[in-house]
Backbone and ligand atoms as CSV (ligand in chain L), in Angstrom:
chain,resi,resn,atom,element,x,y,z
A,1,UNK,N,N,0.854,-1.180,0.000
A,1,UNK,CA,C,0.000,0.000,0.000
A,1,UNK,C,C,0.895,1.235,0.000
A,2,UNK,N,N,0.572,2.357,-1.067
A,2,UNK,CA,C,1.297,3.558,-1.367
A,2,UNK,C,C,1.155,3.910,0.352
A,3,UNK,N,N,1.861,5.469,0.287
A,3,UNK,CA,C,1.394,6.373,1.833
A,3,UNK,C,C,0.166,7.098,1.587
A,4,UNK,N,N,-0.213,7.275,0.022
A,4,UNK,CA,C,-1.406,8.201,-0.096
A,4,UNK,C,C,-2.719,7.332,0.578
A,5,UNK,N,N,-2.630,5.888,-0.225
A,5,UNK,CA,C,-3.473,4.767,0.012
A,5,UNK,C,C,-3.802,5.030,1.341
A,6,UNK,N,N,-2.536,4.786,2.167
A,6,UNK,CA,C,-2.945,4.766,3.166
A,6,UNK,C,C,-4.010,5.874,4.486
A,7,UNK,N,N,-3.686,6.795,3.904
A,7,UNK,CA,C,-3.813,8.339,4.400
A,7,UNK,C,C,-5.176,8.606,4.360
A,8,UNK,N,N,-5.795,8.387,2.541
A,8,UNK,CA,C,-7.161,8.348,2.306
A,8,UNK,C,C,-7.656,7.089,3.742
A,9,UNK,N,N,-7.337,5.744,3.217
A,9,UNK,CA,C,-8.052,5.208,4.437
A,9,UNK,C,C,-8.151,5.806,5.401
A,10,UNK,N,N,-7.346,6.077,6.257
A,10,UNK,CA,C,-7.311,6.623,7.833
A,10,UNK,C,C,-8.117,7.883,7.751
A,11,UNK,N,N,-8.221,8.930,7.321
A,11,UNK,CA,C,-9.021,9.901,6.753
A,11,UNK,C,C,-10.743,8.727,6.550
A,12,UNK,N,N,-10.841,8.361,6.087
A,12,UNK,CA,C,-12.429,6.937,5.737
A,12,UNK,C,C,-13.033,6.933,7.056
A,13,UNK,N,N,-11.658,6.125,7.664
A,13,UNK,CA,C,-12.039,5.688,8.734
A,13,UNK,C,C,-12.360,6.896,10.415
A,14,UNK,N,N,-11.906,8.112,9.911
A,14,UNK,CA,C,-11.925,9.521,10.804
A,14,UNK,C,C,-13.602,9.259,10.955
A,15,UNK,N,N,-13.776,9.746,9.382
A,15,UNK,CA,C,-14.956,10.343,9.035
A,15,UNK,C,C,-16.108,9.777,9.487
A,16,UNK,N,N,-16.036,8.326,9.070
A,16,UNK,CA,C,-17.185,7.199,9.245
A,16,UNK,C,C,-16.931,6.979,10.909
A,17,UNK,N,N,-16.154,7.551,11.964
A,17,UNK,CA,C,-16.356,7.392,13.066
A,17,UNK,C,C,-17.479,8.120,13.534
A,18,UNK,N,N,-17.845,9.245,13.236
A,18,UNK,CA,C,-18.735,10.311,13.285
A,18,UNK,C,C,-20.366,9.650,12.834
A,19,UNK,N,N,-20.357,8.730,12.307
A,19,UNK,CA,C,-21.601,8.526,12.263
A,19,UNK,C,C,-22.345,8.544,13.438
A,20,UNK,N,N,-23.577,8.845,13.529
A,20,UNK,CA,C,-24.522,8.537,14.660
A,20,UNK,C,C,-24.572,7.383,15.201
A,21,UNK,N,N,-24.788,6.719,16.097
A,21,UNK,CA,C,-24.537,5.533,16.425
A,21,UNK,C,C,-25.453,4.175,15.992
A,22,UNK,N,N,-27.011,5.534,15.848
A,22,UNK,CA,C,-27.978,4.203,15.371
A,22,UNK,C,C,-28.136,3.890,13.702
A,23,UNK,N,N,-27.155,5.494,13.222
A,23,UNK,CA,C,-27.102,5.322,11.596
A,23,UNK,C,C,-26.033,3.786,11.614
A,24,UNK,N,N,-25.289,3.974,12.189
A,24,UNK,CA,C,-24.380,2.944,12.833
A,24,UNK,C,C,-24.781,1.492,12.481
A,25,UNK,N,N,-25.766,1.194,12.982
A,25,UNK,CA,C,-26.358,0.328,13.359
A,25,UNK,C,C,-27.044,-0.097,12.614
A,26,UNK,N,N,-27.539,0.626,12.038
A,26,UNK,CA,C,-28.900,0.293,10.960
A,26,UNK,C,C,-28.198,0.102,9.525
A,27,UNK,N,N,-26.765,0.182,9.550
A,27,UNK,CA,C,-26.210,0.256,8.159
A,27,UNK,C,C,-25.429,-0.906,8.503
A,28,UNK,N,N,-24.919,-1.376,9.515
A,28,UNK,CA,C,-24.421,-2.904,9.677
A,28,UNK,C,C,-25.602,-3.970,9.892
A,29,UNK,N,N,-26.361,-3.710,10.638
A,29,UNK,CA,C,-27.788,-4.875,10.357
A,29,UNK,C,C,-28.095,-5.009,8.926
A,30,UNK,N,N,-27.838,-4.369,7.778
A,30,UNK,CA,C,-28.659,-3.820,6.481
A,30,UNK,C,C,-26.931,-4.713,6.222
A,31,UNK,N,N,-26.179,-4.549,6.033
A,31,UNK,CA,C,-24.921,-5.270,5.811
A,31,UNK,C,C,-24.688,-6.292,5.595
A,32,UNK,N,N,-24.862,-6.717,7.506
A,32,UNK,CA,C,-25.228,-8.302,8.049
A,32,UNK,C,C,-26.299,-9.319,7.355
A,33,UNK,N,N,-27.361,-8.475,6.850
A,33,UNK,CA,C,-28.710,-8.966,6.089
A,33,UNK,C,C,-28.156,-9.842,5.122
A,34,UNK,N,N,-26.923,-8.812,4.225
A,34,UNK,CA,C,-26.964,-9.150,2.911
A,34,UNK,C,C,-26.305,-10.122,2.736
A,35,UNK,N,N,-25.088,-10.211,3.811
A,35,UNK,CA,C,-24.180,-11.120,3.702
A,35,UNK,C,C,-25.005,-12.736,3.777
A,36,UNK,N,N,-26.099,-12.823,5.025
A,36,UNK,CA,C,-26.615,-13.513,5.266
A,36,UNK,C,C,-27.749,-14.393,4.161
A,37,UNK,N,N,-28.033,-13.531,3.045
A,37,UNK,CA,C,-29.090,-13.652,2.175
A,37,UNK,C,C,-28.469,-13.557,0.703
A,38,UNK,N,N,-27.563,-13.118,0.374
A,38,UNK,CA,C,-27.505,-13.159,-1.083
A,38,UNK,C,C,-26.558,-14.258,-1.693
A,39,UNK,N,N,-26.776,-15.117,-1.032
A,39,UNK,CA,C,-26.267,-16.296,-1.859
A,39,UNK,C,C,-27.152,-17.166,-2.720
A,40,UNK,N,N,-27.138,-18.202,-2.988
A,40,UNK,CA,C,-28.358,-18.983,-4.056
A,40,UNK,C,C,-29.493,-18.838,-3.707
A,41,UNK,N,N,-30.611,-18.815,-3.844
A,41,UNK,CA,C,-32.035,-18.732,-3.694
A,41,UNK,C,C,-31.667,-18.090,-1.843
A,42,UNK,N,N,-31.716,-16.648,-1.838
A,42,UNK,CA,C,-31.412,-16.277,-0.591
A,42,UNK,C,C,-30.586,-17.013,0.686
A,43,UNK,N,N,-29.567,-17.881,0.406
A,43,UNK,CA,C,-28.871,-18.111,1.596
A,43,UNK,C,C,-28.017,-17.652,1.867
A,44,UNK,N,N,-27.422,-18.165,3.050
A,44,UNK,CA,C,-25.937,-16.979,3.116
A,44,UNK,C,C,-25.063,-17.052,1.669
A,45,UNK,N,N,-24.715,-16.162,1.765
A,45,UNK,CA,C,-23.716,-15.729,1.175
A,45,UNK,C,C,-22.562,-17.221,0.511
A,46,UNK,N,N,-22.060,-17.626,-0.393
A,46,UNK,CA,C,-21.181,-18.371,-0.141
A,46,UNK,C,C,-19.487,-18.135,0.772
A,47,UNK,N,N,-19.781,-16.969,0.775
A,47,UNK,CA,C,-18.229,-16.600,1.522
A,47,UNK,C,C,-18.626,-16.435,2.765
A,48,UNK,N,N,-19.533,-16.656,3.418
A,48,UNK,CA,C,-19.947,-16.139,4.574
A,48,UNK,C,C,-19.189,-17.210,5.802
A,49,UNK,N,N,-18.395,-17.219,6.928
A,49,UNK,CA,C,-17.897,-17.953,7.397
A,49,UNK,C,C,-18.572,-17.770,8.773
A,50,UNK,N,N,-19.271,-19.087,9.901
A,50,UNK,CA,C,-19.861,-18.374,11.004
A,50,UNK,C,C,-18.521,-19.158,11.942
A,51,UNK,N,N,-17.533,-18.614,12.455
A,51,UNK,CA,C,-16.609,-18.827,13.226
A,51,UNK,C,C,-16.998,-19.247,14.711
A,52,UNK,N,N,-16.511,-20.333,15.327
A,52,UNK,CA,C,-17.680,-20.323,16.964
A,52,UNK,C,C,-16.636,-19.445,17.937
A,53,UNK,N,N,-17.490,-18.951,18.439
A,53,UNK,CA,C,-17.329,-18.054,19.050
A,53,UNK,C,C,-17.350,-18.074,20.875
A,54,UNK,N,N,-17.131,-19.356,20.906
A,54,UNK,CA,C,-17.669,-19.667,22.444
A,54,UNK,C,C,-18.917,-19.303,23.160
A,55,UNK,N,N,-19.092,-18.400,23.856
A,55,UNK,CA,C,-20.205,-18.580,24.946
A,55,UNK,C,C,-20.735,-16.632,24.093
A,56,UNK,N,N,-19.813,-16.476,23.458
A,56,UNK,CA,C,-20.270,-15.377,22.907
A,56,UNK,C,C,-20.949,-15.461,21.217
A,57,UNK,N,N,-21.209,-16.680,20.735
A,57,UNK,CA,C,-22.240,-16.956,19.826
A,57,UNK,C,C,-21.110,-17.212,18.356
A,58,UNK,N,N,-21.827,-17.015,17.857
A,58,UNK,CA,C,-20.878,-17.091,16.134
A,58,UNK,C,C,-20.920,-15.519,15.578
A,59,UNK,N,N,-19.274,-15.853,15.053
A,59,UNK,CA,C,-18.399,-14.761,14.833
A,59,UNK,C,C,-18.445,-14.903,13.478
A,60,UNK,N,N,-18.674,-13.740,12.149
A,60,UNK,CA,C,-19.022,-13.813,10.995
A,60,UNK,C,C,-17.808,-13.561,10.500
A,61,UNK,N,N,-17.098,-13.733,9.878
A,61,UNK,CA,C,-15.976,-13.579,8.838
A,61,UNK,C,C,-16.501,-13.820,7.286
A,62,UNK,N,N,-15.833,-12.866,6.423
A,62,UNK,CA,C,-15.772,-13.463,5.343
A,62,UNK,C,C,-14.885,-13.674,4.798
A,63,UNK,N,N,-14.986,-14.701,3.956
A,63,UNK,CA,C,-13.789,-16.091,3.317
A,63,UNK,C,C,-13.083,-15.173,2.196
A,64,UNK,N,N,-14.186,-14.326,1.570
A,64,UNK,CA,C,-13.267,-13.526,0.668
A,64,UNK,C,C,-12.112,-12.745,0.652
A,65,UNK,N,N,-12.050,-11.737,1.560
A,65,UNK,CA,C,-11.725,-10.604,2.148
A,65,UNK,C,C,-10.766,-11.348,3.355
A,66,UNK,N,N,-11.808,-12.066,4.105
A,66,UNK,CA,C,-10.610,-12.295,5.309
A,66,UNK,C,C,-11.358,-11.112,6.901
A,67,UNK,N,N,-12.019,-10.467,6.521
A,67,UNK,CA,C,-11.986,-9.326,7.136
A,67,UNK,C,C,-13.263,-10.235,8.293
A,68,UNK,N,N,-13.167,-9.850,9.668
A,68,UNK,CA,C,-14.540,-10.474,10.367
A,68,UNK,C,C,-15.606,-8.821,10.429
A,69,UNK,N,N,-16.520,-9.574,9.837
A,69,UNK,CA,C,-17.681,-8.642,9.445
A,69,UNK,C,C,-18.216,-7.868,10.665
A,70,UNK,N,N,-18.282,-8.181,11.872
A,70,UNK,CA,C,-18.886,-6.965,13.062
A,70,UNK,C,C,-18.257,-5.832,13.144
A,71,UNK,N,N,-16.859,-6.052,12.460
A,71,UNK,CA,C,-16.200,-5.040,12.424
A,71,UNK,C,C,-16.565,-4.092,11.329
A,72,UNK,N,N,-15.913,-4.889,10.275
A,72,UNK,CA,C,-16.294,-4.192,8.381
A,72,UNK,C,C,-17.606,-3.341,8.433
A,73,UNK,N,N,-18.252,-4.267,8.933
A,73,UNK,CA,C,-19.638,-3.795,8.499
A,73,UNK,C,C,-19.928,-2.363,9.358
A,74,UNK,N,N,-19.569,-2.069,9.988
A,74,UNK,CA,C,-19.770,-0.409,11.179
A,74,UNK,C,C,-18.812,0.330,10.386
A,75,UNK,N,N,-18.494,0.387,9.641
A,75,UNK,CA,C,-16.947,1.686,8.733
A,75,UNK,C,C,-18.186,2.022,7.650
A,76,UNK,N,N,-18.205,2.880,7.076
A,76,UNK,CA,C,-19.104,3.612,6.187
A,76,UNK,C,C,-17.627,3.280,4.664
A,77,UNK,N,N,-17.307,3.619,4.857
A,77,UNK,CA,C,-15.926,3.430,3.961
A,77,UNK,C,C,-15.574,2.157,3.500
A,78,UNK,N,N,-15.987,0.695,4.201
A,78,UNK,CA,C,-15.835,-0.225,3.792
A,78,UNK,C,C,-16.754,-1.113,2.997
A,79,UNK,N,N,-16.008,-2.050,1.750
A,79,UNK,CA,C,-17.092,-2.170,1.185
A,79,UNK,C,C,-17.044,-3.467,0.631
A,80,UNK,N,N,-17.703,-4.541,0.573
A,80,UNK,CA,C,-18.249,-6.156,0.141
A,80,UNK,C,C,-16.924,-6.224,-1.052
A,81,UNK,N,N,-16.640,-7.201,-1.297
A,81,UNK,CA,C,-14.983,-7.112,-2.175
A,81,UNK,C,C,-16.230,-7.995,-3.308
A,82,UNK,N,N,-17.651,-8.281,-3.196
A,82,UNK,CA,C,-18.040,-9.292,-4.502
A,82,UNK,C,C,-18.987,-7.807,-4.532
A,83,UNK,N,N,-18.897,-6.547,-4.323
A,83,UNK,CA,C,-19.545,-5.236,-4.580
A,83,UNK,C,C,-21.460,-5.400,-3.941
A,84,UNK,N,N,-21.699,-6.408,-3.399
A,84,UNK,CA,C,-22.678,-6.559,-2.772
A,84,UNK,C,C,-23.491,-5.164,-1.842
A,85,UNK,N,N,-22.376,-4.938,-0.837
A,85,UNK,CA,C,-22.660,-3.809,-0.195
A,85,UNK,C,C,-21.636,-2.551,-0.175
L,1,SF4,S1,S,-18.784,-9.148,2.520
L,1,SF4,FE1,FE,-19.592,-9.744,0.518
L,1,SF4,S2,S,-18.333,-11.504,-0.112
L,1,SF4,FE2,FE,-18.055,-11.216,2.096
L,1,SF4,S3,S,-19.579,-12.557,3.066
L,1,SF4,FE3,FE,-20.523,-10.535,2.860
L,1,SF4,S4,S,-21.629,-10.598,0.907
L,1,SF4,FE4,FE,-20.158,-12.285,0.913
């Protein structure tokens, strides 16, 4: 990654901190949805990975990216690598 690359990100990631918390929210549930649903006749996703998570439930990753989605999905700046969301 150039230094500009990088700069814009961190700058992404400033900005999209500022969201409201329930815009927040309502744009990772709307995220989470898709990942969960747009695979063959609405199932998950094929990249969708549910990681166990112990006593704290299943942890979503995706297989594509690599990236675990509770995270991805709250950045306004980040975005589905199959252009989904
Ligand atoms: S981010 Fe995109 S590719 Fe990854 S699991 Fe979600 S819908 Fe699939």
């Amino acid at each position: 990654m150039n230094p500009l690359d990088a700069i814009k990100g961190g700058t992404k990631l400033v900005f999209s901190l500022f969201m409201y918390g329930e815009d927040r929210e309502k744009m990772q549930a709307e995220r989470l949805y898709i990942c969960q649903t747009s695979g063959v006749n609405g199932r998950k996703c094929d990249y969708l990975q549910e990681l166990p998570g112990g006593g704290l439930g299943k942890i979503p990753r995706c297989g594509n990216c690599g990236c675990f989605l509770l995270a991805k999905t709250k950045f306004e700046g980040e975005k589905c690598p199959l252009g989904r969301w």
